[in-house]
Structure formats: C-alpha cells, structure tokens
N, C-alpha and C positions, 0 to 999 in steps of 0.2 A: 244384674249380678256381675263382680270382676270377676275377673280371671284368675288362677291361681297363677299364673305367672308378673301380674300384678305385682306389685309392691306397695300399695297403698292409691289413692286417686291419684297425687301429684309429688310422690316421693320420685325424685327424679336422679340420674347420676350425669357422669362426664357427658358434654356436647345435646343436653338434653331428653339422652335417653333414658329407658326405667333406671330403677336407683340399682346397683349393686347388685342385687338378689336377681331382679329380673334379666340383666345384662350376663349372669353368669348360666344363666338358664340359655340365653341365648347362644350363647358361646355352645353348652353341654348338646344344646339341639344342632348343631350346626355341626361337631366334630362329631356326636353318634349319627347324623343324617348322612356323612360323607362315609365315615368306616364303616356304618353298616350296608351299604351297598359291596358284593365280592369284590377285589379287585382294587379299592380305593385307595387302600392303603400305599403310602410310599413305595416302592421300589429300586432296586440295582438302576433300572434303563428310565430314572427319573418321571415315569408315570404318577398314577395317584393324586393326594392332595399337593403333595412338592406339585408337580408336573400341572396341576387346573391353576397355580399361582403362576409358577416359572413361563408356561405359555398365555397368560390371562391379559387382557390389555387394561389400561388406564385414561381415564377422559377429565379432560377441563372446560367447565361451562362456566363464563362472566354474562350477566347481566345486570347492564346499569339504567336504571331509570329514577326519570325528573315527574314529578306528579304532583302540576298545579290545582287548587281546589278555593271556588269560592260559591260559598253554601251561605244559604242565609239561613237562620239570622245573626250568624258568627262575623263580628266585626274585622277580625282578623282571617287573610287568606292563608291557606295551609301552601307548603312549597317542601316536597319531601323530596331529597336526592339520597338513592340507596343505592349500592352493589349486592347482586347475589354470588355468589364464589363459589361455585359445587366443580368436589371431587366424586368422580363413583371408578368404582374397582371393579371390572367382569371376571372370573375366574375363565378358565375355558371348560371344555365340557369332559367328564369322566364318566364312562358307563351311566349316562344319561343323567348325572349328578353337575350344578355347577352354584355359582353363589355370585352375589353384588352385596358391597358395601358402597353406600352413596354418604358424601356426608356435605350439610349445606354449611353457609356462611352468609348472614344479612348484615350489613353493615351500614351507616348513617354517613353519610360523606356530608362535612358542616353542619349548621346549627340544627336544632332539631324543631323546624317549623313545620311542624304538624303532630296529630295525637297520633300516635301509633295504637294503642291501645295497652300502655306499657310503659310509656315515659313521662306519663305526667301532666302532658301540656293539651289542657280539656279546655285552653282558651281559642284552639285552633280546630278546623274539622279533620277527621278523620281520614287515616290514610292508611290500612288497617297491613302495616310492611315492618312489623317489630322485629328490633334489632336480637341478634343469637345465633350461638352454631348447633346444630343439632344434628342425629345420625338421621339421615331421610328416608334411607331403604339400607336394612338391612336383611336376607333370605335367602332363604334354600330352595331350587328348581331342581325339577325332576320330571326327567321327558320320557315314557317310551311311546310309540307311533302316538295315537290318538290324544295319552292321557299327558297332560304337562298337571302338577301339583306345586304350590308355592306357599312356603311356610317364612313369616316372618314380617317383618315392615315392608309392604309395598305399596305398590299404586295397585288401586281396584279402578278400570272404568269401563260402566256401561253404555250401549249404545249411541246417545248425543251427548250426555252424561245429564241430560233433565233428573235423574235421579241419585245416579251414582259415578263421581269424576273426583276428580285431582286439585280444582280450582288452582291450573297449571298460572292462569293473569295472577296470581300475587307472587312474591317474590318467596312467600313462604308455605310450600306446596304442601295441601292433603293428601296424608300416607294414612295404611290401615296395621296394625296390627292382627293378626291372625295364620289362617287356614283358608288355601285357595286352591280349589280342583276347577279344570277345563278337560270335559273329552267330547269325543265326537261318535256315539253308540250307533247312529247308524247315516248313510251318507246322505249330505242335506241337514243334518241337523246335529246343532253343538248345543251342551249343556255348563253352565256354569254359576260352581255354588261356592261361597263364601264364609265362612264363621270368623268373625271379625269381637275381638274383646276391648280394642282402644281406634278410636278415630285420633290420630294427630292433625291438629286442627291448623287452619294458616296465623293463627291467633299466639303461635308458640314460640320458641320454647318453654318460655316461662308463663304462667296466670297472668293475666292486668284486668284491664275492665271485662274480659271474656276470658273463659277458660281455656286454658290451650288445647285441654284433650277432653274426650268423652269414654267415661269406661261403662261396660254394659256387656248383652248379649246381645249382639248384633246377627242376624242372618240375611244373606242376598242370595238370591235365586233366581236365573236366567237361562231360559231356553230359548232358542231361536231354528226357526225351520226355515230353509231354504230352497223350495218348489221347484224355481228355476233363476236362471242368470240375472241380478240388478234385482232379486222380487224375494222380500226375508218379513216372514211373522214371527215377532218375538211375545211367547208371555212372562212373567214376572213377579214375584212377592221378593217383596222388604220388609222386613222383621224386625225396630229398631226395636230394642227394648234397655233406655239409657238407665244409667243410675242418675241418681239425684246427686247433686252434692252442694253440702251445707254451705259452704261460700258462695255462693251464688242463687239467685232467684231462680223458679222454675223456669221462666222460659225461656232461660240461656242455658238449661241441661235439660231437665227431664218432661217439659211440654214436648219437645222434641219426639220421643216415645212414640211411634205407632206403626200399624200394621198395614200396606200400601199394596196392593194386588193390581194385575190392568195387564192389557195388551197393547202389541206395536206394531205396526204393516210400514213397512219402505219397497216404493217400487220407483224402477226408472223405467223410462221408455223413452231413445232417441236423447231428444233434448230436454224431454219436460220429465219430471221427480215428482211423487207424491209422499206424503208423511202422514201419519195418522196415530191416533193417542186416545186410550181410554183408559182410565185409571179410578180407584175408589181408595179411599181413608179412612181408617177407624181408629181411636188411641189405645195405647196398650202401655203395659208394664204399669209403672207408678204414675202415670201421666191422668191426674186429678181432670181433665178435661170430659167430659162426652159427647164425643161426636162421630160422626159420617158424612165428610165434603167427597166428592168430585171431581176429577180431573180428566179434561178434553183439550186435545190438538190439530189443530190441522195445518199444512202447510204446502206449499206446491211452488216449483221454482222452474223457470224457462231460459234457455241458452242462448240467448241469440249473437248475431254475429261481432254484435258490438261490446255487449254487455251481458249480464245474467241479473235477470228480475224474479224475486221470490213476493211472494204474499203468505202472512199467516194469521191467524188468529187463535190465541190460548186462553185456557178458564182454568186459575183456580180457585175453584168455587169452597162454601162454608156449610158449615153446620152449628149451630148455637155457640155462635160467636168465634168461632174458630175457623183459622181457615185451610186450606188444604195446605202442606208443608213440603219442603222437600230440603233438609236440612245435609244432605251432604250432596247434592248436586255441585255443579262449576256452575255457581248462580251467577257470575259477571257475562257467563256467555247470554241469558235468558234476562226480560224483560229490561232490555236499555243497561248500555255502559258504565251509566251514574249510579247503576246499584242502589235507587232508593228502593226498591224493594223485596232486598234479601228474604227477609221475615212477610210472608203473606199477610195483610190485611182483615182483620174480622171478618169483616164484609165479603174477603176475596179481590180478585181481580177476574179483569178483560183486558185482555191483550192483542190488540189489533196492528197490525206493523205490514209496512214495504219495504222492500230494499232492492238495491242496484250495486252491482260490483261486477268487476273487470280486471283484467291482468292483460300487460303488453310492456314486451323484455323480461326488465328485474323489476320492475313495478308493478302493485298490486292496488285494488282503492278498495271503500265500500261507502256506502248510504245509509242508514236505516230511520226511518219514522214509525216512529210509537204513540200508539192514543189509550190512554190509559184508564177504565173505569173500575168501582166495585163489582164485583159481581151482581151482591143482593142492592135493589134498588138503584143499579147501574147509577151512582153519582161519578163526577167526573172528579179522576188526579191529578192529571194531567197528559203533558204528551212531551214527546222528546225526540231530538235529530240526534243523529251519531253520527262522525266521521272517522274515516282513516285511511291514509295513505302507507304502504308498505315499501322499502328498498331493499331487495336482496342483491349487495354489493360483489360479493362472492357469495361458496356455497357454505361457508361456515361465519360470515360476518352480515349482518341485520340492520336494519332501522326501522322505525315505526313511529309515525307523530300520529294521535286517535287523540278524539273529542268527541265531549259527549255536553250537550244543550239540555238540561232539563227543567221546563216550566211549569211549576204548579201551582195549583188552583183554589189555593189559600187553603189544605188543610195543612193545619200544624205539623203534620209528622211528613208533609211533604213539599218542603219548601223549594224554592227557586235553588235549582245547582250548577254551578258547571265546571268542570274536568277536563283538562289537558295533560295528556304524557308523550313523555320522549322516552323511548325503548330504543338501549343499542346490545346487542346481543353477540357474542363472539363463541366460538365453539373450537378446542382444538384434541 
C-alpha cells in the first residue's frame, strides 16, 4: 500500500522528488517538526530555526568515475564517464532538533557509451549510473540521550548491509523514505525500527528499463545485544510489502515482496573475527510466488603482519523456484564486483571466496576469488577474481583503479564479464 504522502507511484516534482503535494507536506513536516519543539522558534539572540541555518555547515562531494565493461555477448564495449556532484546542507542542533538537505547531480561527461538504464543505448552493457538531479536526503533528527528519531529521505543501513544499505558503489545512492527510531533501552543493547513507504532506487530519478522507486509498506527491525567488547548478537525481520505496478513486470516490483526473519553473531578476538548468519524467507503482500528459501553465512578473517586473510562461504538457497532475495541490500559489496548476481538464481547460489588485503602509507589493495554454484543441485556458474588498489592522496582527495574478472560456465544468464573503474573522489 502507498503512503498518503504519496503522490501517485511516479508522479515526481523538481530535482526528482515526490511531485508538489508530497514536497509540500515535506516542507509542512519539517516547519511543525522544528516549532513544535519549546524554544525553536526564532529569537532577539538569533537562536531557533534562524540560528540551526546561520550556524549549520555546508559540504561539497565530486566523484568522477571511468567504467569499462566488456560482457558477452554484446559486440560492443560499454565506456561510461560520469561525475556525481553532491551538495548537503547540516543545520546545527536546536533543543535536540536539526535537519539535512542533500541534493545529488549525475552527469554524462561525452558520448554516452553504455546503457544507463535510461538512455537508450541497449546495443552496449550496462552501466546502471543514469544521468539526473534529485533531492537524496532530505529530514528531520531528533536526539535526546538514548532516543535519536528520523523523519524524511535518508540512508537506512544495517549491519554489513547483506540486507539493508545505501548501494553507496553507484553513483546514484539508495535513500528511504519514511520513519526512523534508534534507542538504546537498556545498556548493551540498541533497538532500531523503520517504517519506510518509498525506496529510492539507484535506478533514478526518472523510470527506464527499471523503476526508479518502490512504494509499499515497508518495515525493518533490528536489535542488537552487546554482551561484551568486539562480541554483538543481532536479530532481525524485514517486512517488504511492495506494490505492484503496471509498468513493469513483477519481478522488478512486486516479486520483491517478502517477509525475511534471522540472526547475526560478530565476534573479534586478537587478530582473528568471526561472522555468522542465519536467516529464512517467505513471500508476502501481492508477491504471486510460494515460497520458503534459506539463508546461511559464515566468514572468519585473520591479521597478520603482512596482510589480512578472510575466508567465506554464503547460501542463498530456494524454494519452488525462487530463490532467497535481498533486494535492498549494497549487492555490489556481496557475491563478486561484476554484479552478475544482483537477482538470485532459481536454483540459488554458493558462494565460496578468499581474500587478501593490506594497507601501507596511503595505499590500500585487495584480492578476492569467487567459485560460484547453484545451491539446488550445486551446478557450476562460475568463478571470479577481483582487484583493487586504493590511493588516499590526502584526507579529503581519493583514487581507486578495481577489476573485476568474471568467467562463466556457459549459462546463458551468465556470460564471460569483465569491468574496470577509475574512481577519483574529492570532498570539501
């Protein structure tokens, strides 16, 4: 179901955001969120809302990135140069009241060699960094001791974000619409719940081959207990309940749909880390599917004096054809660079990987190998190397060259890829 702040699925107004109606409702929540706190009000001695702008600071973030791509069985290679351009606004804080306005900018620097999902060009692969400006965060915080609350467009991320993140790697970041509470009821252990009515997708501002947003009743719930130092059990339900909508097929909205419960253990000790992950799936809302997959992790990483070595291996397993989902995760961080696996597999997958990474000065590297199977009747996908080297020039100027090798094993939906970027990142 939408939201009554809604405007329609993809009635949009200025820079992307809701259209008109919804924009002024934002406005309406953000001036009664500030005045009705005592005190907020302007004043003689410049306090209040004057005084959280007049003292509020302002940021400038450029990032420019080159992202070559040659996929088979597309004759032609994709070569996308884009700038991302973000303004955000911080107010300062008044009687525990403060607000950000974030607004992005993705731009095309020359011709436009590769599909964005939005421009047309379905002779090249995909480079999913579509051109627009749009508002990225805007909300209202509200801190006292324990409780911070957060109304409006923001980043929601949970834990490693396997479920719930920002998909900060594209150039056009996941923000949520909604209602955000964090408190912390007794010591050791934090609670935080979400009611989310639009996902802004990195597929935006506008529709193309994917929809840019998802409206629905969305619920996320996380508690995490903290026993002792470096050692946190988190449990969790996800509540996705999308809508459908008629321009697009189901399972680019509303397969989406389901109900996702599980627990999380991270412990460290010394040099060696452990991680751990159990999770279940059922579908919900309008989500025509029936099913109940599976999901399992484990991972464990050691420090040593040279280098740091991880091992992992992940399942997400199926149920009558379906396979376990996690559709608002940072899925470029999980299963290989190349991102052939956004959308799970009928079958599922196995995810088996090593890695090696180190830092020394402003340099950073990493490793990783990937062997890829279905879950149900373990056939093989394939497998995949990752690279990347990092420069941190100064503290607010970047580099980053990252490759990603992916070979596969002749199924059609999983062809031979491979991907290189150049990331220059400047912050002032």
């Amino acid at each position: 179901m939408g939201s009554p702040l809604s405007s329609g699925s993809h009635a949009k107004g200025p820079f992307g955001a809701p259209s008109v109606r919804a924009n002024g409702l934002y406005g309406l929540l953000l001036g009664t969120t500030l005045t009705a706190v005592p005190g907020v009000t302007a004043d003689s001695n410049g306090n209040g809302v004057a005084g959280m702008i007049s003292n509020g600071s302002a940021h400038l973030d450029f990032r420019y990135r080159l992202e070559y791509v040659d996929q088979a069985p597309f004759a032609d290679t994709a070569l996308a140069s884009t700038l991302r351009s973000r303004l955000t606004l911080v107010s300062a804080d008044w009687a525990g009241v403060s607000f950000v306005l974030e607004i992005d900018d993705v731009t095309a620097i020359g011709n436009d060699l590769y599909n964005s999902t939005t421009n047309g060009e379905l002779r090249y692969p995909v480079v999913a960094d579509p051109e627009g400006t749009e508002i990225n965060r805007v909300q209202v915080d509200y801190r006292n001791g324990d409780v911070h609350g957060t109304l409006g467009r923001q980043r929601i991320l949970h834990g490693n974000h396997r479920f719930v993140g920002n998909v900060v790697w594209r150039q056009n970041e996941q923000t949520y619409d909604g209602l955000r509470a964090q408190w912390q009821p007794a010591r050791g252990l934090q609670v935080d719940a979400s009611y989310v009515y639009r996902v802004r997708r990195i597929f935006g501002p506008d529709d193309g081959a994917q929809p840019a947003d998802w409206g629905g009743d969305i619920g996320l719930l996380r508690a995490t207990w903290s026993p002792a130092e470096k050692q946190s059990l988190s449990g969790f339900a996800y509540l996705l309940d999308i809508d459908p909508d008629a321009n697009f097929a189901p399972g680019l909205t509303v397969a989406n749909a389901s109900d996702t419960v599980g627990v999380e253990y991270s412990g460290q000790w010394s040099d060696f880390n452990l991680n751990l992950a159990l999770a279940t799936q059922s579908d919900a809302g309008d989500n025509s599917a029936n099913y109940r997959a599976t999901y399992y992790n484990v991972d464990a990483g050691w420090a040593l004096s040279l280098a740091r070595l991880e091992v992992g291996y992940e399942v997400l397993g199926s149920d009558n054809g379906q396979g376990f989902r996690t559709p608002l995760a940072t899925l470029h961080k999980f299963q290989g660079w190349a991102d052939k696996f956004l959308g799970t597999p009928g079958d599922g997958i196995q995810d088996a990987w090593f890695a090696v990474s180190g830092k020394r000065d402003a340099f950073n590297w990493r490793a990783v190998y990937h062997d890829f199977e279905t879950d149900r009747n373990s056939r093989s996908l394939g497998s995949e190397l990752d690279l990347l080297l990092g420069w941190a020039l100064t503290p607010k100027l970047s580099l980053e060259l990252k490759a990603a090798f992916f070979d596969g094993d002749g199924t059609p939906a999983y062809q031979d890829t491979d991907k290189v970027w150049l990331t220059a990142h400047v912050a002032f």
